[in-house]
Backbone as a printed PyTorch tensor [residue, N CA C, xyz], in Angstrom:
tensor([[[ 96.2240,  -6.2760, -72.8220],
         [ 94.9320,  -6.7880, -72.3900],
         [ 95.0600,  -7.4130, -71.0050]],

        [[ 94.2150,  -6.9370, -69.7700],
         [ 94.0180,  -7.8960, -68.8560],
         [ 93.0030,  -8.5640, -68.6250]],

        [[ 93.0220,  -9.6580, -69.3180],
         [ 91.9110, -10.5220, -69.9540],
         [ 91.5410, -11.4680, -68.0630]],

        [[ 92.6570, -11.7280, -67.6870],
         [ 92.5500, -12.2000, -65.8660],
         [ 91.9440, -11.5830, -65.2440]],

        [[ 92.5570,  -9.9000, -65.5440],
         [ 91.6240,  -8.8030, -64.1540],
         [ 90.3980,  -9.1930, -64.4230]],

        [[ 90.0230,  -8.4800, -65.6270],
         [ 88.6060,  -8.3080, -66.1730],
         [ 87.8720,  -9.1660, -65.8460]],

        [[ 88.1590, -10.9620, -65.8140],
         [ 87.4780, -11.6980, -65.8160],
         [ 87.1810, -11.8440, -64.1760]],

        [[ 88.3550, -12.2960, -63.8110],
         [ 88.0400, -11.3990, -61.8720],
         [ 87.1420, -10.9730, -61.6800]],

        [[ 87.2210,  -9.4330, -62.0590],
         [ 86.3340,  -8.2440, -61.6740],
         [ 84.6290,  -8.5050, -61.7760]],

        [[ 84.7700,  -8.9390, -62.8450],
         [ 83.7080,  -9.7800, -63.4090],
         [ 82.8100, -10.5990, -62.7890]],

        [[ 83.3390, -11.7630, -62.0140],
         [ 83.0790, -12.4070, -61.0990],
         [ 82.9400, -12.4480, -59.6360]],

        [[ 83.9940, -11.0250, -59.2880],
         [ 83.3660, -10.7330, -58.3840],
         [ 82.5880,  -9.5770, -57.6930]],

        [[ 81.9080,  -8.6370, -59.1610],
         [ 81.1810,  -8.0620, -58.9700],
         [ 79.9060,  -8.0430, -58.3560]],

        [[ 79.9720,  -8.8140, -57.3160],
         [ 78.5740,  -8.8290, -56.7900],
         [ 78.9250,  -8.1260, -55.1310]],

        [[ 77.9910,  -7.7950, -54.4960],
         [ 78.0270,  -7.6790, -53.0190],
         [ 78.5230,  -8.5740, -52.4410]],

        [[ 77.6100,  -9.9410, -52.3840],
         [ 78.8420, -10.8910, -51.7340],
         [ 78.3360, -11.9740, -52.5710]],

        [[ 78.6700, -13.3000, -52.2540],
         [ 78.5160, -14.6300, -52.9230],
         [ 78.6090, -15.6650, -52.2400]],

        [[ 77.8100, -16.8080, -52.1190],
         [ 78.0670, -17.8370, -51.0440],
         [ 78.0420, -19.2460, -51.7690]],

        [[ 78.7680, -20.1820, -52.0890],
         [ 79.3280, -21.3480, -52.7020],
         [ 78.9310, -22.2620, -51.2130]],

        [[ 77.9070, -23.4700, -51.4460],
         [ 78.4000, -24.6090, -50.7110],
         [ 78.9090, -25.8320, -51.8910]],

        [[ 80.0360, -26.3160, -51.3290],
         [ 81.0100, -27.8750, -51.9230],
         [ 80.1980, -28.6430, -50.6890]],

        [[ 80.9150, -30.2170, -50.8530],
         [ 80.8670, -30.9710, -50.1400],
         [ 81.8790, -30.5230, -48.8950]],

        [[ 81.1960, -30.4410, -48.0720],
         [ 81.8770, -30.3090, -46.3930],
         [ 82.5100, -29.0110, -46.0180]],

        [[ 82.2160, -28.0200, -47.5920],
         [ 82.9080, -26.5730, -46.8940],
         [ 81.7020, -25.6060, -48.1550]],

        [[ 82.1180, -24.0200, -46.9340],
         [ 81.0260, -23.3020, -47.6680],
         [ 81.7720, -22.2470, -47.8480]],

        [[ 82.2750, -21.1770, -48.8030],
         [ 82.9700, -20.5020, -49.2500],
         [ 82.0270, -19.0670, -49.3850]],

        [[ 82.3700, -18.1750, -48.5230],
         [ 81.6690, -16.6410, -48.2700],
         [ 82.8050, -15.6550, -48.7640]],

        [[ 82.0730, -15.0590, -49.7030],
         [ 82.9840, -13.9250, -50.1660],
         [ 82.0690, -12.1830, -49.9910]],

        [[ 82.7550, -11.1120, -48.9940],
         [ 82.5890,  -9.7870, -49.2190],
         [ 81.8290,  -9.7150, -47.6160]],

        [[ 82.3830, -10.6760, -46.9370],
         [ 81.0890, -11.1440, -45.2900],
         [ 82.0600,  -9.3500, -44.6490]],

        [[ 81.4640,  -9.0850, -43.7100],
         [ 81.9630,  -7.7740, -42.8980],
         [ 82.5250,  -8.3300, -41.4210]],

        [[ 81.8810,  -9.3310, -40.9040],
         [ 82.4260,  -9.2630, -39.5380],
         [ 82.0880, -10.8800, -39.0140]],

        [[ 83.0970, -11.5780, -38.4040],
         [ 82.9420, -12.6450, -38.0000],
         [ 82.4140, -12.4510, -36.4320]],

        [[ 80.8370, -13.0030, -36.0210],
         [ 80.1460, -12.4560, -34.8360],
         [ 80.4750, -13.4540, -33.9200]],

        [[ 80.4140, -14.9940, -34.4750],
         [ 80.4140, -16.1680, -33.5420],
         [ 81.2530, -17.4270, -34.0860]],

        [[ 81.9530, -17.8810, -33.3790],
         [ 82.5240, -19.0680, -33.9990],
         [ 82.8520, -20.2270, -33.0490]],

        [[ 81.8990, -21.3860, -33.2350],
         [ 82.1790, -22.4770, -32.0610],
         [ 82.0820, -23.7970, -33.6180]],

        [[ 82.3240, -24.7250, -32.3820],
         [ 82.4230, -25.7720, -33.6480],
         [ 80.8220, -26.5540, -34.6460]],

        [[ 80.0070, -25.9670, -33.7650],
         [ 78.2670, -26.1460, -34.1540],
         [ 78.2110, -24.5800, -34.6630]],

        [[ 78.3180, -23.3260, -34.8590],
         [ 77.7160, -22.4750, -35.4340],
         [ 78.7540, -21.6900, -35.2130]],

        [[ 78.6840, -20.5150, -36.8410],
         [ 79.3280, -19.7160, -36.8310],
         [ 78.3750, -18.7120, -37.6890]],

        [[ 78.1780, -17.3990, -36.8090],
         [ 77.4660, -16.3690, -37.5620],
         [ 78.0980, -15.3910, -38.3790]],

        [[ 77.7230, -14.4190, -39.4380],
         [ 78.6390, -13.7440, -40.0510],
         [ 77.5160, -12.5750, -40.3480]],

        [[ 78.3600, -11.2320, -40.3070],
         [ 77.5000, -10.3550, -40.7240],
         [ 78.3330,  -9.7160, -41.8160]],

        [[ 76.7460,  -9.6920, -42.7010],
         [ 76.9870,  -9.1230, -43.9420],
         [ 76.5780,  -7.9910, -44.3580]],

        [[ 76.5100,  -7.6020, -45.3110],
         [ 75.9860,  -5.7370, -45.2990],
         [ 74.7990,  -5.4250, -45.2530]],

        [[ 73.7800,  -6.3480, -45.7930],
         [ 72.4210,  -6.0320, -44.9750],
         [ 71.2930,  -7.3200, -44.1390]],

        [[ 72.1130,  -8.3990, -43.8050],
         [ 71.6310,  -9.4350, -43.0130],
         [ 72.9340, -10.3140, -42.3990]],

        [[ 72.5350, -10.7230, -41.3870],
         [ 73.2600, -12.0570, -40.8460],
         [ 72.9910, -13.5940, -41.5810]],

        [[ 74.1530, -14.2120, -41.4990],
         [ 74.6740, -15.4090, -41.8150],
         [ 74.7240, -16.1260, -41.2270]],

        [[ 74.0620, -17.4600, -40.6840],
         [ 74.0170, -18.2820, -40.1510],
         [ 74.3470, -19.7200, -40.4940]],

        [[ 75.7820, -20.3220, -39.9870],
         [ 76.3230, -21.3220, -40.4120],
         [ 75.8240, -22.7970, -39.5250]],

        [[ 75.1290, -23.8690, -39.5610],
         [ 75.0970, -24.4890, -38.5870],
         [ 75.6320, -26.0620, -38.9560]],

        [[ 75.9910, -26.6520, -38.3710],
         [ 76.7660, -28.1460, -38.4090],
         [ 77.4430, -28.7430, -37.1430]],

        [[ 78.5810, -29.4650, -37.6600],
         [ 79.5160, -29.9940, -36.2150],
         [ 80.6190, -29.8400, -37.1170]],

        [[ 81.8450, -30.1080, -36.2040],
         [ 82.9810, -29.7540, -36.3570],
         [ 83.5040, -28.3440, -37.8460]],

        [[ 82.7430, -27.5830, -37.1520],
         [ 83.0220, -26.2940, -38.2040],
         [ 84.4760, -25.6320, -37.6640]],

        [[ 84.9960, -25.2610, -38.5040],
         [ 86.1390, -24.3240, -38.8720],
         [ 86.6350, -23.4340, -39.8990]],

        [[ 87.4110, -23.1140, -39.4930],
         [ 87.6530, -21.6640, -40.6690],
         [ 89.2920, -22.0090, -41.0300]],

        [[ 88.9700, -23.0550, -42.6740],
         [ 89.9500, -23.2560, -43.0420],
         [ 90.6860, -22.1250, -43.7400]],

        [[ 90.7420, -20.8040, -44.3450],
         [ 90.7970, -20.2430, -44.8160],
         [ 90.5490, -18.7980, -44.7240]],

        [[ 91.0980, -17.7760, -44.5400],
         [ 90.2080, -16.2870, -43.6700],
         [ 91.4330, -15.3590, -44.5600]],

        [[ 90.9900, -14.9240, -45.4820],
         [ 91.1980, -13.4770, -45.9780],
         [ 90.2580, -12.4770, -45.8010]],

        [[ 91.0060, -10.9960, -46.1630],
         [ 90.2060, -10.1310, -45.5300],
         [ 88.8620,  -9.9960, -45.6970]],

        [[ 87.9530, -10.5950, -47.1740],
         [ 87.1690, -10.5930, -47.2820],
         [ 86.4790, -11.6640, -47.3800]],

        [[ 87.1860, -12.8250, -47.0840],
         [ 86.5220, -14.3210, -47.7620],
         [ 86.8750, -15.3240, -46.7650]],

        [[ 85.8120, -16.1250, -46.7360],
         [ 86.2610, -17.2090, -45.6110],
         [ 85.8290, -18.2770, -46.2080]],

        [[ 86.5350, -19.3390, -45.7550],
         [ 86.4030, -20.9490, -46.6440],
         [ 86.3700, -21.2760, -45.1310]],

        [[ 84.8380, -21.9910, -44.6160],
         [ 84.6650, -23.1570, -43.9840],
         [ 84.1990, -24.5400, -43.8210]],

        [[ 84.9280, -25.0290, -43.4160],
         [ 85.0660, -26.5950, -43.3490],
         [ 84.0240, -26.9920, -42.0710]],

        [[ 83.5320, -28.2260, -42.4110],
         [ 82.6190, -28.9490, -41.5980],
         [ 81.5670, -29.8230, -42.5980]],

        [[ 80.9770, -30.7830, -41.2940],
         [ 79.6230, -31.4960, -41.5080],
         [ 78.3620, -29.5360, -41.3940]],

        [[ 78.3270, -29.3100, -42.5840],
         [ 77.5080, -28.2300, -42.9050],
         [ 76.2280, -28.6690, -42.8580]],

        [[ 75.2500, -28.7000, -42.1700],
         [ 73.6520, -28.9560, -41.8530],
         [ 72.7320, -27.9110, -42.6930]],

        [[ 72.6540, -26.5180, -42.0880],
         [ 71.9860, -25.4090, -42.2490],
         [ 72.6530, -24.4070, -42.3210]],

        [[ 72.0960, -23.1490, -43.3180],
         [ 72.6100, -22.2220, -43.7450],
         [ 71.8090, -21.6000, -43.7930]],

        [[ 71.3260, -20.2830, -43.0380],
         [ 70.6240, -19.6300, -42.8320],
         [ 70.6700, -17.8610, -42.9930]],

        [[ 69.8040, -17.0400, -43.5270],
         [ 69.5870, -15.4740, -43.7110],
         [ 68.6390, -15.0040, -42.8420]],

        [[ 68.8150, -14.0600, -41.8670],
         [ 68.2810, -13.1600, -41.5300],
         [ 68.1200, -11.7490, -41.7310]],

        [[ 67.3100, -10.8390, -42.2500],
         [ 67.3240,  -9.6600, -42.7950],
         [ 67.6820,  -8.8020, -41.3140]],

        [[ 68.5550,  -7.5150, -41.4270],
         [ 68.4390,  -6.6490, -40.3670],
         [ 67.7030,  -5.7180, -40.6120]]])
């Protein structure tokens, strides 16, 4: 039994997924990192842009598909393409 995969798979069967915590926002399945300053970082996703806005933003975290960022997180914003 892979009772781990399954449950994985499971969870991350979606297109993508976006988690805000306190002071970080966790993007999973993003396609392309467009902008990154310490007030905004944009992200494009498979059918809209991502709009991160705050102060002291960073990218604690960057696998190929997932990014964990850190900051005073303000606004979080979707634009359809």
């Amino acid at each position: 039994m892979h009772i781990k995969e399954n449950l994985t798979n499971f969870l991350y069967d979606q297109k993508y997924f976006i988690t805000l915590y306190d002071n970080y926002l966790y993007v999973f399945n993003y396609e392309d990192l467009v902008l990154l300053t310490e007030q905004k970082i944009i992200l494009a996703m498979a059918n809209f842009t991502l709009t991160i806005k705050g102060q002291n933003l960073m990218i604690a975290k960057m696998l190929p598909k997932e990014l964990l960022i850190k900051g005073q997180i303000t606004n979080v914003g979707k634009v359809d393409e």
